[in-house]
C-alpha positions as CSV (number, residue, x, y, z in Angstrom):
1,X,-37.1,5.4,-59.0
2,X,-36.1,8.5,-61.4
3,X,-38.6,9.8,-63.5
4,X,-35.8,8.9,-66.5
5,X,-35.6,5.4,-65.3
6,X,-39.5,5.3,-65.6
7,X,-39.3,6.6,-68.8
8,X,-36.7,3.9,-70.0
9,X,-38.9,1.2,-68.4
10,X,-41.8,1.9,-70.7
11,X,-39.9,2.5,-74.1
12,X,-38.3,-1.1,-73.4
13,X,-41.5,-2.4,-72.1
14,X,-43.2,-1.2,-75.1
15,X,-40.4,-2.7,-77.3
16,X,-40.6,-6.1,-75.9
17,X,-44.1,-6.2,-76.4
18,X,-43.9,-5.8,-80.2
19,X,-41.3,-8.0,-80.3
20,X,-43.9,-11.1,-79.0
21,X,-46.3,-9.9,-82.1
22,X,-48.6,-8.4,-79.4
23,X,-50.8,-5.5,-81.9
24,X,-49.3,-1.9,-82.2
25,X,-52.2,-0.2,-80.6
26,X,-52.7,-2.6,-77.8
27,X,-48.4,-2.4,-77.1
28,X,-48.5,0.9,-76.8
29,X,-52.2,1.5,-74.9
30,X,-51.3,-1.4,-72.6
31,X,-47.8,0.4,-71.3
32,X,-49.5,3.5,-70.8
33,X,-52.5,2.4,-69.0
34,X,-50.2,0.6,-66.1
35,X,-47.1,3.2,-66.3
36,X,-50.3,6.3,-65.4
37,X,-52.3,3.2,-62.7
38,X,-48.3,3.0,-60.8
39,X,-47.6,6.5,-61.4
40,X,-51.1,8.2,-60.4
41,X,-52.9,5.6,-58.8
42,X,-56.5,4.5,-59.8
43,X,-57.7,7.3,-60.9
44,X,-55.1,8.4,-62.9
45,X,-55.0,4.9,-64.8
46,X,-58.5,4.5,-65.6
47,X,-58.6,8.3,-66.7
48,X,-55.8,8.2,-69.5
49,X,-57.7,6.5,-71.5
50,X,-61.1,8.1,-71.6
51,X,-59.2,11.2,-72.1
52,X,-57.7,10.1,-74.8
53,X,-60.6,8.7,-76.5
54,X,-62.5,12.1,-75.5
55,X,-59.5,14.1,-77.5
56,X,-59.5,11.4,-80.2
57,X,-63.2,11.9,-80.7
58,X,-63.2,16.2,-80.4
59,X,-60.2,15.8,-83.3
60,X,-62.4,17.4,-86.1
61,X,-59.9,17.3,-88.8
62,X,-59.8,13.3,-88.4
63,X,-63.1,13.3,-89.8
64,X,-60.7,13.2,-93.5
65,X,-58.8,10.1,-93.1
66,X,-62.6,8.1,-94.0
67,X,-62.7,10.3,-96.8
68,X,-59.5,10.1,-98.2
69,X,-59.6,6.2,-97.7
70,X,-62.9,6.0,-98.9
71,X,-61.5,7.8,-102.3
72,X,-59.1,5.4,-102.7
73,X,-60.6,2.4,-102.7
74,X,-63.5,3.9,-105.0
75,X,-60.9,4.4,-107.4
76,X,-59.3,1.5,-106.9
77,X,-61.8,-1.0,-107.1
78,X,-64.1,0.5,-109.9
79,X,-61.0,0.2,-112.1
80,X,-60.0,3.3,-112.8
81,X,-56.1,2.7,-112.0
82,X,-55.9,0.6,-114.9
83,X,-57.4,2.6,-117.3
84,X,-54.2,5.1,-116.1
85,X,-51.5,2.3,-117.1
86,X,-53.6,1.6,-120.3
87,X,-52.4,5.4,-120.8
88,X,-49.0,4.8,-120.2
89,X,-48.6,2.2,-122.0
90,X,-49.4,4.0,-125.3
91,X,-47.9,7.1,-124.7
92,X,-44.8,5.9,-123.1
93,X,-44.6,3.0,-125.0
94,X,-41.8,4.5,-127.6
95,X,-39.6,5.1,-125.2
96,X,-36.6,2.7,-123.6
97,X,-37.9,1.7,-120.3
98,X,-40.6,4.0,-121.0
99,X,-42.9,1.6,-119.2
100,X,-40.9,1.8,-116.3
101,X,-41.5,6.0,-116.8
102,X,-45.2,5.1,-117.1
103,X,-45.3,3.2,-113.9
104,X,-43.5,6.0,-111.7
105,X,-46.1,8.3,-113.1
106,X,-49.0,6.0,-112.2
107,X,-48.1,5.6,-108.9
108,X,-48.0,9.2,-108.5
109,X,-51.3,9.4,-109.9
110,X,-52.3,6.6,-107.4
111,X,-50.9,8.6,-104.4
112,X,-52.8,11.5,-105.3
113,X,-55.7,9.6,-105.3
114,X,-55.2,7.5,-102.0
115,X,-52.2,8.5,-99.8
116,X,-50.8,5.2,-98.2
117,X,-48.1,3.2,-99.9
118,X,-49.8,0.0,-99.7
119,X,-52.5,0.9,-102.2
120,X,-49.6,1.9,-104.6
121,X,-47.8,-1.1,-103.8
122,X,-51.0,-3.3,-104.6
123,X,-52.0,-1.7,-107.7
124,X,-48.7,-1.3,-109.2
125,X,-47.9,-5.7,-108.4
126,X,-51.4,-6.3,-110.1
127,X,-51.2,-3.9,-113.0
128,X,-47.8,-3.0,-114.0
129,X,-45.9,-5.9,-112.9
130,X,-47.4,-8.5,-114.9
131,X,-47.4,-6.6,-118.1
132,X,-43.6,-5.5,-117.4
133,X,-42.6,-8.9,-116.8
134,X,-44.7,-9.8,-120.5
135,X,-42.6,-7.0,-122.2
136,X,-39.5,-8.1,-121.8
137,X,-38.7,-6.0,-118.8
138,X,-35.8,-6.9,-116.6
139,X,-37.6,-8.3,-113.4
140,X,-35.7,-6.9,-110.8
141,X,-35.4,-3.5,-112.1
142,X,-39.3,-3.1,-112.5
143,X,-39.8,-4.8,-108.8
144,X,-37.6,-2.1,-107.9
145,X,-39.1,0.5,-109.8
146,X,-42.7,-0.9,-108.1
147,X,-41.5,-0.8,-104.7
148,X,-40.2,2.4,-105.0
149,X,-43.1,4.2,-106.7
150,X,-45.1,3.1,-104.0
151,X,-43.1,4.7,-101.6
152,X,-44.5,8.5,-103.2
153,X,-47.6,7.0,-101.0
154,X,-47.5,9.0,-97.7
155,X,-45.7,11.8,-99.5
156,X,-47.9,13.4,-102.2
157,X,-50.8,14.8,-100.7
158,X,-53.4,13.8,-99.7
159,X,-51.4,11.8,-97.3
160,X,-53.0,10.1,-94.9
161,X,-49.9,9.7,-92.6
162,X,-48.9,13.2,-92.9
163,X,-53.2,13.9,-91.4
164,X,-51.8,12.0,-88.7
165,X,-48.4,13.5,-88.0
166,X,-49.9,17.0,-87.7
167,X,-52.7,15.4,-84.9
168,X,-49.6,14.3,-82.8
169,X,-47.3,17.5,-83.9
170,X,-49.8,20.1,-83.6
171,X,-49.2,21.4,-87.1
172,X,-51.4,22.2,-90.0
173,X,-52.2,19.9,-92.3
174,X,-52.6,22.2,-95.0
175,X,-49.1,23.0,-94.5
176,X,-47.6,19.1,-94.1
177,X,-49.6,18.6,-97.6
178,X,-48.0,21.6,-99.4
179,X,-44.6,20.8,-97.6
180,X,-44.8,17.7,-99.3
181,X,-45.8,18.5,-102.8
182,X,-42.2,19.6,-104.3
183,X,-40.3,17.0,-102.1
184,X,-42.5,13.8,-104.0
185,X,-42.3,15.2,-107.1
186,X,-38.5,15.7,-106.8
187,X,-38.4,11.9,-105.4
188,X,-40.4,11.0,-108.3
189,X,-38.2,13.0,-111.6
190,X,-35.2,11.2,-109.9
191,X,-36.3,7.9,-109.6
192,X,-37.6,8.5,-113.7
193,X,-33.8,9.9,-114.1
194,X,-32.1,7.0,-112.9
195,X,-34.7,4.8,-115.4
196,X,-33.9,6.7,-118.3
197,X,-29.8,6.4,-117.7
198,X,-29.9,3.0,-116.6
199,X,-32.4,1.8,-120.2
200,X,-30.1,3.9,-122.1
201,X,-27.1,2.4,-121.3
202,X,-28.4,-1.1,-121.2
203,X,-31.8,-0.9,-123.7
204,X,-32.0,-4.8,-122.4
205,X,-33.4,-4.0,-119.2
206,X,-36.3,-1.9,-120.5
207,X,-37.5,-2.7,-124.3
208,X,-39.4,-0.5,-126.7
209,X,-42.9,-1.5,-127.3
210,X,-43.5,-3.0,-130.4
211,X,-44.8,-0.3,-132.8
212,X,-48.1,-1.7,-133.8
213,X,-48.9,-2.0,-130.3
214,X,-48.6,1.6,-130.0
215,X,-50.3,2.3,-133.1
216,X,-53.4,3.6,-132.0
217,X,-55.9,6.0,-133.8
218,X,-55.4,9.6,-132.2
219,X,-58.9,9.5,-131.3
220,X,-58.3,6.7,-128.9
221,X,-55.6,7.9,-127.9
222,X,-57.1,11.1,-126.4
223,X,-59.5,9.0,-124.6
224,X,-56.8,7.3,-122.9
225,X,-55.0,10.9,-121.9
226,X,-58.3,11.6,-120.6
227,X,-58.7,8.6,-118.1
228,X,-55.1,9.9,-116.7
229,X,-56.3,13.4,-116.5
230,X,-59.6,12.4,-114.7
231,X,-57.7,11.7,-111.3
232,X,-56.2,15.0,-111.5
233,X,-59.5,16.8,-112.0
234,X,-60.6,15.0,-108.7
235,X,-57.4,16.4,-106.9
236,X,-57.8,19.7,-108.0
237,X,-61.4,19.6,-107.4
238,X,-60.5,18.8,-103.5
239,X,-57.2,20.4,-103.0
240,X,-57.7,23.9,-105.1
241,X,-60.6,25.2,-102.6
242,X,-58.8,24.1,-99.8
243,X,-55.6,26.1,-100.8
244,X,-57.5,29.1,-101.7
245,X,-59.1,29.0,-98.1
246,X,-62.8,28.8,-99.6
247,X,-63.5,25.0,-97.6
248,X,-62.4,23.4,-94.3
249,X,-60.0,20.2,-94.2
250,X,-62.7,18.1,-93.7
251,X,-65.0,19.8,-96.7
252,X,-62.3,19.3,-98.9
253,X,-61.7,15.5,-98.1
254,X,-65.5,14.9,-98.8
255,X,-66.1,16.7,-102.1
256,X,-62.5,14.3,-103.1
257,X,-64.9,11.6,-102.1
258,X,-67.7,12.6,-104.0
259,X,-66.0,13.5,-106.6
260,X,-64.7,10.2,-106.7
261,X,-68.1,8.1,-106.2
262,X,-69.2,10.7,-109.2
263,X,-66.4,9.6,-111.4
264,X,-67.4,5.7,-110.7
265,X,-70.8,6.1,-111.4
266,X,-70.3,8.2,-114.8
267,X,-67.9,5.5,-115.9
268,X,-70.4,2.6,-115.0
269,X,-68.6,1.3,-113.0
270,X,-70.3,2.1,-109.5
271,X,-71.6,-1.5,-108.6
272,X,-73.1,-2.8,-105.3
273,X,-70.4,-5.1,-104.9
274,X,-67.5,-1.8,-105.8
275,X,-69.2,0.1,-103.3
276,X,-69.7,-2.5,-100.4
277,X,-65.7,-3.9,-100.6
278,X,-65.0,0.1,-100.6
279,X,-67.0,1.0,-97.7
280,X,-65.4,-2.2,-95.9
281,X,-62.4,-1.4,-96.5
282,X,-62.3,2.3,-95.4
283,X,-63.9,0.9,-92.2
284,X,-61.4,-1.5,-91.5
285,X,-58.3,0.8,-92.1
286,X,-59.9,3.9,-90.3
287,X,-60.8,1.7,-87.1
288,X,-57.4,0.7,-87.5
289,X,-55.6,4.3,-87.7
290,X,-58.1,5.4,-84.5
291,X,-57.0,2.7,-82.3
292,X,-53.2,3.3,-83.1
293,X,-53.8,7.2,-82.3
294,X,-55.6,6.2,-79.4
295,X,-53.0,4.4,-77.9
296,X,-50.7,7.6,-79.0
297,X,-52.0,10.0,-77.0
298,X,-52.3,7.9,-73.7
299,X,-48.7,7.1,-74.0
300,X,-47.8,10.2,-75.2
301,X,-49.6,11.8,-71.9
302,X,-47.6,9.7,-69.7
303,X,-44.6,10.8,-71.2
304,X,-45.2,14.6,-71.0
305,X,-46.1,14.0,-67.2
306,X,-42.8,12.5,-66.7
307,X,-40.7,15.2,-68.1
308,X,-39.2,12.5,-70.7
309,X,-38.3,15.2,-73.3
310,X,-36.4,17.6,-71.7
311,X,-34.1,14.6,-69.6
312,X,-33.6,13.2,-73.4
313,X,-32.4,16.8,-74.6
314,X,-30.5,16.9,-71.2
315,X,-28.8,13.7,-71.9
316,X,-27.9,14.3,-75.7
317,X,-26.7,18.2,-75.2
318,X,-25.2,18.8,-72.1
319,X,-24.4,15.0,-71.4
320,X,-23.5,13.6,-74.2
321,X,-22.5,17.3,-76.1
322,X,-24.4,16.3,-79.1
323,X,-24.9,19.0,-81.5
324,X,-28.6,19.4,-83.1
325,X,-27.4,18.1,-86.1
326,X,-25.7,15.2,-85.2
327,X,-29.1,14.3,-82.9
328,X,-31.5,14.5,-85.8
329,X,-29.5,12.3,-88.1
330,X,-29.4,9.4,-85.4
331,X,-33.0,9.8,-84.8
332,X,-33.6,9.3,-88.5
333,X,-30.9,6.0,-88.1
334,X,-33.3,4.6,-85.2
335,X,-36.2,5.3,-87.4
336,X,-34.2,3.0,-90.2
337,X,-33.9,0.4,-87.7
338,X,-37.4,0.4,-86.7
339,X,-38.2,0.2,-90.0
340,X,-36.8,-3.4,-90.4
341,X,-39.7,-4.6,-88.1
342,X,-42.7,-2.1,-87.6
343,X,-44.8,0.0,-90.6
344,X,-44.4,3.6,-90.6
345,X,-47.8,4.9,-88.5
346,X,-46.4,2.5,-86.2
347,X,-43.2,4.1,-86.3
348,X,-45.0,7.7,-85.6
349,X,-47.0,6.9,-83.0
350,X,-44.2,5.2,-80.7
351,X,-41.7,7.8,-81.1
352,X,-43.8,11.0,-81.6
353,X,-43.9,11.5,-78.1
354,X,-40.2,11.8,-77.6
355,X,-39.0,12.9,-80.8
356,X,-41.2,15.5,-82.0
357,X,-41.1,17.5,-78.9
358,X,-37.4,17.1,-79.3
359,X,-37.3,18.5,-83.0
360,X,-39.0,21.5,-81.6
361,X,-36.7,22.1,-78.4
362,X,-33.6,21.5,-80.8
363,X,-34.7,24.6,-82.9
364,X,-36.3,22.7,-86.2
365,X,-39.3,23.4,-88.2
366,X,-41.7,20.9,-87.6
367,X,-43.1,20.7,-90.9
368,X,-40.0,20.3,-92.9
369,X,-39.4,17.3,-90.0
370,X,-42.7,15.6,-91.2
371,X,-41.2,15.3,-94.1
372,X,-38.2,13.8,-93.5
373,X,-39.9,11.6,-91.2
374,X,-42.0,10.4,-94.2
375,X,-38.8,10.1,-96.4
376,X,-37.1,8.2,-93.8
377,X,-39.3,5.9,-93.0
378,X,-40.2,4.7,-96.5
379,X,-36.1,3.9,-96.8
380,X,-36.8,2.0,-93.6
381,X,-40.0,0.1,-95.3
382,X,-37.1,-0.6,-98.2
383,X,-34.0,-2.0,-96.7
384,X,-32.9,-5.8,-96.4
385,X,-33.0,-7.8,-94.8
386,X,-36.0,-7.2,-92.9
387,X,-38.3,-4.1,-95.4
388,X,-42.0,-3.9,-94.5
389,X,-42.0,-3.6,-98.0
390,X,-39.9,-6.0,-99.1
391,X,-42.1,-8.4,-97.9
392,X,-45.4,-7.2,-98.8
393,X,-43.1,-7.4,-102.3
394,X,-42.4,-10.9,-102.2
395,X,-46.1,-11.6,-101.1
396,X,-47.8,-9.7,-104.3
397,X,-44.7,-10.7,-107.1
398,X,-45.2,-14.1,-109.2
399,X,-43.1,-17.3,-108.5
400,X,-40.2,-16.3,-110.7
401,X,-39.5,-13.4,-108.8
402,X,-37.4,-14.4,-105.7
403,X,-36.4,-12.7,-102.4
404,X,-32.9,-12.4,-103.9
405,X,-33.9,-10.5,-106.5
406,X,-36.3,-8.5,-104.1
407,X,-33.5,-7.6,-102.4
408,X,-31.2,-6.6,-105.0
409,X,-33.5,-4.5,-107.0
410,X,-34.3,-2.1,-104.2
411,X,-30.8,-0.9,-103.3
412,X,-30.4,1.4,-106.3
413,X,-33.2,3.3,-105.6
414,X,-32.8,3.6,-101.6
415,X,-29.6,5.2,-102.7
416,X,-31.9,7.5,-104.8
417,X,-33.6,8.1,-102.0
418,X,-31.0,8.4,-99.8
419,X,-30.0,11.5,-101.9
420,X,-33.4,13.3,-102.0
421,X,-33.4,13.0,-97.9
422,X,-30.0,14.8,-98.0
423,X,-30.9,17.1,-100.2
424,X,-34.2,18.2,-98.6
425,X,-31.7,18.1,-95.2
426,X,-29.5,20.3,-96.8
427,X,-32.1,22.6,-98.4
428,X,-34.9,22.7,-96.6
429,X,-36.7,25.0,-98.3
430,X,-37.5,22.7,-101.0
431,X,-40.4,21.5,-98.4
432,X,-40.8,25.2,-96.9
433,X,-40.8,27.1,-99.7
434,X,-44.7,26.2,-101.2
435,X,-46.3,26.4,-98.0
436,X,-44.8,29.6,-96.7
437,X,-45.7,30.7,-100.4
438,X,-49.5,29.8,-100.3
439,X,-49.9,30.7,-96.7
440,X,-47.8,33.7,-96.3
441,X,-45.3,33.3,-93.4
């Protein structure tokens, strides 16, 4: 049997294995262990793993994701997110669909402060969703306008996902961070120019707030700006030494946790019961994220000893007669498809092994790929009928908001997104451009 054929064997084998609702991480660990015990024998099958979980454990830089998590769910739980929508609300108020504006700016907020789309997701259901809905707000414009803020998750730095990319790309995270900067905030001012148009042209959807509601003393008023600037003096505090090259990856990702137990505790809102359901948390999703990598690298090991890579590029170039371009956009498709039944880590880890590699041999930059990956894959989460998101969505939304409408308030902004992924595909040094700046190359 071919080396190819073996190859195929597991990617299907792997596939099927999903498909029962067997767990990512034991899918993918499970192929790999039997394809190196056939392959290599004995030895070689009950090797793959400890080596794995020897270069899973000598990872230094994974040491952030704890950290990172950890500052989330501080800020999360102590109730700090919703003094950030309280500051929408009165500054934004005035505006049509300036709720809707305020929301897109808190979940950026929320993804500086946590990096994964589910956090977003769950603060912006809980906090801006019910109030929306109170306004006057048409529902399935703000559960699209939810969904898609929540999206900026593993975009804005510090993303978690993007820590994990550079692990299985070889690529700085520094570098995936900075790459990602311009391309969230791009996401972001076009998902607040669609708002705008759409309010404007139908004020209906998103009402101005009452004026007495917005008619605060100044004084409080400044107290609210400063709960929203308080998040970005903790991501500042974490990401400006790291930029300037004065503390590690890791360093940085602990004084951003600090920082953020500091914050809590100066608030009040530090309590036993804040800090145990944080700690929890953080354990559960970081076992979570280890397990998944583990299960990476063995597979990912198994493929490189088979050669998969280069008989992939054989097939789509010389083959096939593929152009590079034409391969990239159906990897992107396949990630699309993925995405109707997997969540994006998931996604990473099962094609990293073949595609990244790929990227590289194909002649791409591997950072401006990470972010396109990112971008792609939060369509994927988005798109009926079968959105990670989507459903998540529909789990977190009130009674009155059905699937239907689910459905149908997504689509304008997938298109939205749609367009920044071209654009950044076209241009790519709207991802390049700030970490070649900082870092000089």
């Amino acid at each position: 049997m071919s080396y190819e054929v073996i190859a195929i064997l597991m990617f299907s084998s792997m596939m099927l294995m999903l498909l029962t609702g067997q767990r990512v991480f034991g899918a993918i660990g499970f192929v790999a262990v039997v394809a190196a015990f056939f392959l290599w024998g004995d030895r070689g099958g009950y090797d793959l793993g400890f080596a794995a979980a020897i270069k899973l454990m000598k990872w230094y830089p994974l040491l952030t994701l704890p950290m990172f998590i950890f500052m989330g769910y501080i800020l999360s739980e102590s109730k700090i997110a919703d003094d950030l929508y309280k500051m929408f609300h009165v500054w934004m108020g005035g505006l049509s669909g300036g709720l809707a504006v305020g929301t897109i700016g808190l979940m950026v907020l929320i993804s500086a402060m946590n990096g994964l789309s589910v956090a977003g997701m769950a603060i912006g259901a809980t906090i801006a969703l019910p109030e929306l809905l109170k306004r006057g707000y048409d529902k399935r414009m703000v559960t699209g306008v939810i969904q898609a803020g929540s999206s900026l998750g593993i975009l804005v730095p510090p993303s978690v996902v993007l820590v994990l990319y550079a692990m299985i790309a070889r690529q700085p995270v520094g570098q995936l961070w900075l790459a990602g900067v311009l391309p969230g905030l791009m996401m972001a001012a076009m998902f607040v120019i669609y708002i705008v148009i759409r309010c404007r042209l139908n004020p209906a959807l998103g009402p101005v707030l009452p004026a007495q509601e917005r008619a605060l003393p100044m004084g409080e008023k400044i107290r609210l700006l400063g709960a929203g600037l308080l998040p970005l003096f903790i991501f500042f505090a974490m990401m400006v030494p790291f930029v300037n090259g004065w503390t590690s990856l890791v360093e940085s990702s602990a004084i951003g946790a600090i920082a953020a137990f500091l914050a809590a505790v100066v608030k009040g809102r530090m309590t036993r019961e804040v800090f145990e359901t944080s700690v929890r948390k953080t354990l559960g999703i970081s076992c979570m994220f280890m397990w998944i990598i583990l299960a990476a690298l063995a597979f990912g090991a198994v493929f490189d000893g088979l050669g998969a890579v280069k008989a992939i590029e054989s097939l789509f170039t010389e083959k096939l007669g593929l152009s590079p371009w034409m391969i990239l956009i159906l990897m992107q498709l396949s990630f699309i498809l993925m995405g109707t039944f997997l969540d994006d880590t998931a996604m990473l880890v099962i094609v990293a092994p073949l595609y990244v590699p790929l990227v590289g041999a194909l002649g791409f930059d591997l950072i401006w790929y990470g972010v396109l990956y990112t971008i792609t894959t939060q369509i994927a989460y988005m798109t009926p009928p079968f959105g990670y998101n989507l459903f998540l969505m529909r789990a977190m939304a009130p009674p009155e908001i059905t699937l239907k409408d689910i459905y149908s308030s997504i689509l304008p902004f997938v298109l939205v997104m749609v367009v920044a992924l071209a654009t950044i595909m076209t241009f790519p040094e709207i991802a390049l451009w700030l970490p070649g700046y900082v870092y000089g190359n």
